[in-house]
C-alpha positions as semicolon CSV with decimal commas, in nm:
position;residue;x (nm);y (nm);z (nm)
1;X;0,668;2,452;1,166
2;X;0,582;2,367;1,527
3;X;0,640;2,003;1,605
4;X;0,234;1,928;1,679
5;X;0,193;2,067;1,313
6;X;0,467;1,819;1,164
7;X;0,284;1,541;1,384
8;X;-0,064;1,642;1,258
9;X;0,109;1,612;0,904
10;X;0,223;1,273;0,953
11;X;-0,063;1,154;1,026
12;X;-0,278;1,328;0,728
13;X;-0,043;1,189;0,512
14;X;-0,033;0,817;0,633
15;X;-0,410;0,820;0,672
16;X;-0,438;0,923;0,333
17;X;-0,238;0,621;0,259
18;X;-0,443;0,384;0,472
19;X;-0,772;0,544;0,336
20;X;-0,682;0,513;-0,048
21;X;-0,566;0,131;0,049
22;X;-0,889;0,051;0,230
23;X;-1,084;0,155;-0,055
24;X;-0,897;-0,069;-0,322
25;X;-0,722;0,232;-0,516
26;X;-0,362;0,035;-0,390
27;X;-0,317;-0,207;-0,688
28;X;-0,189;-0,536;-0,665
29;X;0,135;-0,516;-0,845
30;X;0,386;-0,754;-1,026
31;X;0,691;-0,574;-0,929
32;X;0,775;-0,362;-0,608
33;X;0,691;0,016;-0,671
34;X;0,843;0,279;-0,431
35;X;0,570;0,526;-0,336
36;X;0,655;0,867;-0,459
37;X;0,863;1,050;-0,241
38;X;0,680;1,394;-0,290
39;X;0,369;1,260;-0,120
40;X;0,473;1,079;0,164
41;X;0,867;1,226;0,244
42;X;0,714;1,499;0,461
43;X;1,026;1,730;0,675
44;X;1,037;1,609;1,020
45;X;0,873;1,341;1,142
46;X;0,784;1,133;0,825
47;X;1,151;1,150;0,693
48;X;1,376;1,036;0,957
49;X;1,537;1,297;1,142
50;X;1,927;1,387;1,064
51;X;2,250;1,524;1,134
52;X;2,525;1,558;0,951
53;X;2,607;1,234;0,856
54;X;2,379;1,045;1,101
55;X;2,006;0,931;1,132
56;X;1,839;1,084;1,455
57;X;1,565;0,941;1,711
58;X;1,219;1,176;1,695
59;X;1,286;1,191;2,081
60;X;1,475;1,513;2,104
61;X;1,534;1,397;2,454
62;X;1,741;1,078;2,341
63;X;2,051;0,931;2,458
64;X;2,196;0,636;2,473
65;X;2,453;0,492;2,661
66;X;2,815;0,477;2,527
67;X;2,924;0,211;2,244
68;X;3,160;0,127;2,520
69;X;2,957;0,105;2,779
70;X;2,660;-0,138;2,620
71;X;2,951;-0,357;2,501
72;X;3,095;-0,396;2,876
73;X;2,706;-0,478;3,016
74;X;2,678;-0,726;2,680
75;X;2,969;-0,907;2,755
76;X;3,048;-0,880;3,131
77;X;2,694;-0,852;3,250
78;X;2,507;-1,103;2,990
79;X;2,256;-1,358;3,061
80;X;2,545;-1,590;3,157
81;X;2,575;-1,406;3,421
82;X;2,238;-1,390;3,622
83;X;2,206;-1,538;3,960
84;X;2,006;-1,877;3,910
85;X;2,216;-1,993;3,604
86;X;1,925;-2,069;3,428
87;X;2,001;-2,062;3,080
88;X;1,842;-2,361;2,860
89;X;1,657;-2,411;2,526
90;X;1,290;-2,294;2,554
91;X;1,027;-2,594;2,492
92;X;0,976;-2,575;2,092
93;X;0,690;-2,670;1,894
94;X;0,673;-2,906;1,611
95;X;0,629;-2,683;1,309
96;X;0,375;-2,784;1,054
97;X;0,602;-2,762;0,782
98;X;0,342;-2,935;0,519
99;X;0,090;-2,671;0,654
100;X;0,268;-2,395;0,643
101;X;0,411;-2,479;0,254
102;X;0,000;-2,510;0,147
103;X;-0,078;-2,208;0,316
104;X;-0,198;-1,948;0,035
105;X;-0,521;-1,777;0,200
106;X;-0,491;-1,851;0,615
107;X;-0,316;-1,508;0,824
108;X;-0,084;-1,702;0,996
109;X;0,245;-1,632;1,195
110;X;0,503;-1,864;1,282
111;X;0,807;-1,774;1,576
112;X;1,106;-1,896;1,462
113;X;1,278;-1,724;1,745
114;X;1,447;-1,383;1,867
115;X;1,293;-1,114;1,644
116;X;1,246;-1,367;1,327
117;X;0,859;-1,435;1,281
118;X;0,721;-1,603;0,929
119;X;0,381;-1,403;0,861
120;X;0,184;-1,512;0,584
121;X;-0,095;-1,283;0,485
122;X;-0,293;-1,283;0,139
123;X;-0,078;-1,518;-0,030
124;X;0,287;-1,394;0,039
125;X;0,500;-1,538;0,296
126;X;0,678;-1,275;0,496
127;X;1,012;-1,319;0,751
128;X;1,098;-1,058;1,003
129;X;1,497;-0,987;1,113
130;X;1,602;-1,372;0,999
131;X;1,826;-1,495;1,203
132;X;1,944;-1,858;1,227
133;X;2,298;-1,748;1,332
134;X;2,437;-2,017;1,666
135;X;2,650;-1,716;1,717
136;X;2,541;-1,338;1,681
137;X;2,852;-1,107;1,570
138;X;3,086;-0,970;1,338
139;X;3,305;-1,190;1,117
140;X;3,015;-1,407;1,011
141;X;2,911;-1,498;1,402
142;X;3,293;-1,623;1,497
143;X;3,285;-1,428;1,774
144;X;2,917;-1,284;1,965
145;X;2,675;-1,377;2,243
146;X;2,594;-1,714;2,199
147;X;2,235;-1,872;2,103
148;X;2,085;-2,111;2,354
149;X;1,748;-2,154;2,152
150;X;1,823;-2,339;1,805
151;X;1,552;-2,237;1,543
152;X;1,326;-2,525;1,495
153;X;1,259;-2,469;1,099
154;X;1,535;-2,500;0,882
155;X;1,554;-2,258;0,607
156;X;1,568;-2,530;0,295
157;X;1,187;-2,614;0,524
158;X;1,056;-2,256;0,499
159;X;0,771;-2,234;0,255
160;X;0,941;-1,983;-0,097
161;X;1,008;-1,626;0,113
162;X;0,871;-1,358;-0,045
163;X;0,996;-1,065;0,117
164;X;1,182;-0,989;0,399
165;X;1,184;-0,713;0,630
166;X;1,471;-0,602;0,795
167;X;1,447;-0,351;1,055
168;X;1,826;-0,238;1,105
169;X;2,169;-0,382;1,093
170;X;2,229;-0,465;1,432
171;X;2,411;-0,854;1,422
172;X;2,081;-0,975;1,589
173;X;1,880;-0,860;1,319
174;X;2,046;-0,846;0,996
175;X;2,236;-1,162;1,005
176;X;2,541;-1,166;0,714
177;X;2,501;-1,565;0,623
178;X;2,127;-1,560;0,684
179;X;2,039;-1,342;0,415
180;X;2,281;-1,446;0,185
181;X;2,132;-1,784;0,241
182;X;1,788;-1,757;0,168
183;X;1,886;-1,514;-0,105
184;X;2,055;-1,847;-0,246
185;X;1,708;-2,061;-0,170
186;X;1,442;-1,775;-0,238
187;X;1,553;-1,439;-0,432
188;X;1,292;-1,270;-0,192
189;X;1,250;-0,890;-0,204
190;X;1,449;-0,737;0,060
191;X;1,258;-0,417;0,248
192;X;1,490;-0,200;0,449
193;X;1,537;0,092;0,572
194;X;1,789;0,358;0,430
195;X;2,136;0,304;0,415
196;X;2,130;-0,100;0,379
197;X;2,053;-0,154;0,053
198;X;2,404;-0,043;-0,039
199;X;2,498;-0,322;0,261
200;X;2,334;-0,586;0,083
201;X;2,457;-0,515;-0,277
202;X;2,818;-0,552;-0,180
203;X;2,727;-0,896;-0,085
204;X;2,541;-0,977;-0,428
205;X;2,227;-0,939;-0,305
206;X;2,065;-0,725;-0,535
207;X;1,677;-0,770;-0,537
208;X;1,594;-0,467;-0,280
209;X;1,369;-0,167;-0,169
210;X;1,492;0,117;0,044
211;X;1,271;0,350;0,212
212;X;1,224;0,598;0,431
213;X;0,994;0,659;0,717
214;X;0,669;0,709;0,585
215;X;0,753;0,571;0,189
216;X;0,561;0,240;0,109
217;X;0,582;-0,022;-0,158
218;X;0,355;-0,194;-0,298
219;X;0,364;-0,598;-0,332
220;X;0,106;-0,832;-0,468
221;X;-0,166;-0,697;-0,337
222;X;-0,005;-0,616;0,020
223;X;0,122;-0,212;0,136
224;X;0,450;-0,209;0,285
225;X;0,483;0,113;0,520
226;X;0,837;0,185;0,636
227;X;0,728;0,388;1,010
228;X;0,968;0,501;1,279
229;X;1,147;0,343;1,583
230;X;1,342;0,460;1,837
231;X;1,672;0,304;1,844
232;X;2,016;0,306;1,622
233;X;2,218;0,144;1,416
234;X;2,604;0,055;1,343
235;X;2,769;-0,305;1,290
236;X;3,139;-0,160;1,356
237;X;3,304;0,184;1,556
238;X;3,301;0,415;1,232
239;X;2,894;0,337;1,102
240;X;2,717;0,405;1,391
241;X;2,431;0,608;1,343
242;X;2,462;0,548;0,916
243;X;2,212;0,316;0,794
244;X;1,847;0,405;0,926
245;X;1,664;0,193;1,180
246;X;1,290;0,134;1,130
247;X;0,930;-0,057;1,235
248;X;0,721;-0,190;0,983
249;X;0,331;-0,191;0,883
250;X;0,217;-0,466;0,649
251;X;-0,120;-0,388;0,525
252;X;-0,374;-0,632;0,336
253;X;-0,660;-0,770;0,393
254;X;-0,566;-0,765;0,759
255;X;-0,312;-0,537;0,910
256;X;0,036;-0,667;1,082
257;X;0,306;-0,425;1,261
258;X;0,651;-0,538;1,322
259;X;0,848;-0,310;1,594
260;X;1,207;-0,427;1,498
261;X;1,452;-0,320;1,785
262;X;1,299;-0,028;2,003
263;X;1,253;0,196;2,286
264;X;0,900;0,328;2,381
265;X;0,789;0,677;2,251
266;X;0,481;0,883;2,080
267;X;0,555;0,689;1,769
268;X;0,382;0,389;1,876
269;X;0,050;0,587;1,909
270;X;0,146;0,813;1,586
271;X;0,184;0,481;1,384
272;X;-0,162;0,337;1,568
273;X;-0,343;0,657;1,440
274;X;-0,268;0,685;1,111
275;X;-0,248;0,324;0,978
276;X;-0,430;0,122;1,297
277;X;-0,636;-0,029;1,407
278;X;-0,363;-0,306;1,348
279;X;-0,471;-0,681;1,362
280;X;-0,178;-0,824;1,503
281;X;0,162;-0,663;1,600
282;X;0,507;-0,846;1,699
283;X;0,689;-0,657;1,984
284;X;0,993;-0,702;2,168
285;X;0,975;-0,843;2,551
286;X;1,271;-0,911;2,617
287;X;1,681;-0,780;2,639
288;X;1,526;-0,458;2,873
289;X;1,849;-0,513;3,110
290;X;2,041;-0,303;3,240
291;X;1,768;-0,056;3,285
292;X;1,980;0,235;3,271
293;X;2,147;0,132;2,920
294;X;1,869;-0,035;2,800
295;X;1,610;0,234;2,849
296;X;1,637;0,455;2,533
297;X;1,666;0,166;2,280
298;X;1,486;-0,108;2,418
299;X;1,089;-0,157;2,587
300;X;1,030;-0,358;2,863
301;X;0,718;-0,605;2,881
302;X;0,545;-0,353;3,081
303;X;0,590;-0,081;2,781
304;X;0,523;-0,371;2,519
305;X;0,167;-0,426;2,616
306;X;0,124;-0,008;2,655
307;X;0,277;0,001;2,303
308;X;0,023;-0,267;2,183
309;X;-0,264;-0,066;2,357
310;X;-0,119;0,293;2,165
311;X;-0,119;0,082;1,813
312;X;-0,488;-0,047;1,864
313;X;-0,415;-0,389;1,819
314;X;-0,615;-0,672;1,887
315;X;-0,333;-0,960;1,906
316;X;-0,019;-0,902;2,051
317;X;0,252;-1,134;1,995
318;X;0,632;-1,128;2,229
319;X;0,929;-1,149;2,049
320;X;1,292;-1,061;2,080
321;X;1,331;-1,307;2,403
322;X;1,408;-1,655;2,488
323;X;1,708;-1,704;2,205
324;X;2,073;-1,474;2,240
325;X;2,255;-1,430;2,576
326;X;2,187;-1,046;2,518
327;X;2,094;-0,915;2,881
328;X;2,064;-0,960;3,255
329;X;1,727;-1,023;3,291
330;X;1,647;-1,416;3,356
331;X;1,581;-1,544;3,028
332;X;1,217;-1,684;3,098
333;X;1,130;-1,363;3,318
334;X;0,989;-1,174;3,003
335;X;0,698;-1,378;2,957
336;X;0,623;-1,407;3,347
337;X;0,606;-1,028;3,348
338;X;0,368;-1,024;3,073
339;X;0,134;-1,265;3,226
340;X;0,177;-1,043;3,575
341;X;0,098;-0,692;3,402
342;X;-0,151;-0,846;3,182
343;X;-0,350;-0,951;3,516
344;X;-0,260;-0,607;3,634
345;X;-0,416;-0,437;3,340
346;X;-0,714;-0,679;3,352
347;X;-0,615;-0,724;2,978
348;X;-0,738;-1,004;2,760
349;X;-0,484;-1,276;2,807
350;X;-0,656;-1,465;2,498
351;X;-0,510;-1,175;2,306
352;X;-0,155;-1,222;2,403
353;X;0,036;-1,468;2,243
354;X;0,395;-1,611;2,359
355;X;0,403;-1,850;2,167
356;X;0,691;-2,157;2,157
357;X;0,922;-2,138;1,874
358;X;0,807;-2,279;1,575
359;X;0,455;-2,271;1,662
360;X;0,224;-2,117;1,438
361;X;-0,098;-1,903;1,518
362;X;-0,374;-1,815;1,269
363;X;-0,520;-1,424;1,345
């Protein structure tokens, strides 16, 4: 099968998805259910691509920079390290904690900061990547790149968390005392891709999905699409490459995408096609430096706002900026280059949000 024939079947089979949802035949349901493999696990580029042992990026072209070599530009080339010496707290918000708790009809979405964003949409309160680490690394955050931006919500403040959505088990995004935490406050669902469920049950947590690209769940009324990325995965030496790495489309009565950890590729417009137009999708701005090791896994604002433009979305909102000393870039030059390329573009700047953390925005 010719790789324009597996795309063209991708996108039958996820717009068979979104058409059956759009007409109601998706019913709300009590419990997760796992959509049945058979339909939607089509070979190459609905299930994610492997190797022996390893999950693959669609890009046959990929390559990313030694483990060696991103851990030298993490920590002898961070944000620490940038000329002006710039490094403070970003302005927060005051959250609308009473608001946000009596929330059970409003689309709204919340930045806590980094890539964790609270979405509520039809009733169910969603959080992306949750991180409220002060440290991101191994051995519970001892040791890491240091955050400068403190989350403005605490978690015991969070309205009750539903689900949560992790993307992949980078330290930045799957957080070890996070999720234990707020499986503690909340028992939420965890969604994930491949490979970290097994993660999560050795640490007791126990109420979770696992899919594959292109397998859904169903939640109370909401379709949970697991859809590709291009990036990786690996917490230590010997797991790199073993758990599966992953974007995610929420669709209700309006549509949300959350891009997790990526670099750009066809996906975005694959993913746009098939389950888009999308009402509002989070994407990373920022940690796009060095270019050269950065490139692969990792879009800069320039290829955020194309990636927006190949999911037909009508908001955009930055994340992944402003919080961990992860990069070289300046830490407030990722929203300065959106503003500069959105002017380029002659884009709508009403549709871009960057917002401050712990504001919310209704869409």
């Amino acid at each position: 099968m010719t790789i324009r024939a597996l795309r063209r079947t991708l996108l039958i089979s996820l717009a068979a998805l979104a058409c059956a949802y759009s007409a109601g035949d998706s019913a709300p349901a009590a419990e997760p259910s796992v959509s049945d493999p058979a339909v939607l696990k089509v070979a190459g580029l609905v299930v994610a691509p492997r190797g022996s042992h390893t999950f693959k990026n669609l890009d046959p072209a990929y390559k990313r920079a030694s483990y060696f070599a991103r851990l030298h530009s993490l920590f002898i080339g961070g944000t620490w390290l940038v000329p002006e010496r710039r490094v403070s707290p970003l302005p927060a918000a005051v959250p609308d904690l009473t608001g946000l708790r009596s929330n059970h009809h409003d689309a709204t979405v919340t930045w806590i900061g980094h890539s964790t964003v609270l979405v509520q949409l039809d009733g169910v309160n969603i959080l992306t990547d949750p991180t409220w680490a002060g440290r991101s690394g191994p051995f519970s955050g001892l040791v890491g790149v240091r955050r400068y931006t403190p989350a403005p919500i605490r978690m015991e403040d969070l309205p009750p968390i539903d689900v949560v959505l992790i993307s992949h088990d980078h330290y930045d995004h799957l957080d070890e005392p996070t999720v234990r935490h707020l499986a503690r406050l909340f028992n939420p669902t965890f969604v994930v891709p491949l490979g970290i469920k097994a993660w999560l049950a050795d640490r007791g947590i126990t109420n979770a999905v696992e899919l594959d690209w292109g397998q859904s769940v169903a939640f109370k009324g909401l379709t949970i699409v697991c859809t590709p990325a291009q990036h990786g995965s690996g917490r230590t030496l010997a797991d790199q490459g073993r758990r599966l790495w992953a974007s995610w489309a929420v669709l209700g009565s309006q549509r949300f995408y959350f891009a997790g950890d990526t670099g750009y590729y066809r996906h975005f417009k694959d993913i746009g096609d098939a389950l888009g137009p999308f009402d509002l999708a989070a994407l990373p701005i920022g940690s796009y430096t060095p270019r050269e090791i950065a490139r692969p896994g990792h879009i800069s604002p320039e290829e955020a706002l194309q990636a927006w433009t190949d999911l037909r979305a009508t908001r955009f909102i930055g994340i992944h900026w402003g919080t961990f000393m992860l990069a070289r870039e300046p830490y407030d030059e990722p929203p300065a280059r959106i503003t500069a390329e959105v002017a380029r573009r002659k884009l709508d700047p009403h549709a871009v949000w960057i917002p401050k953390p712990g504001e919310t925005l209704h869409w």
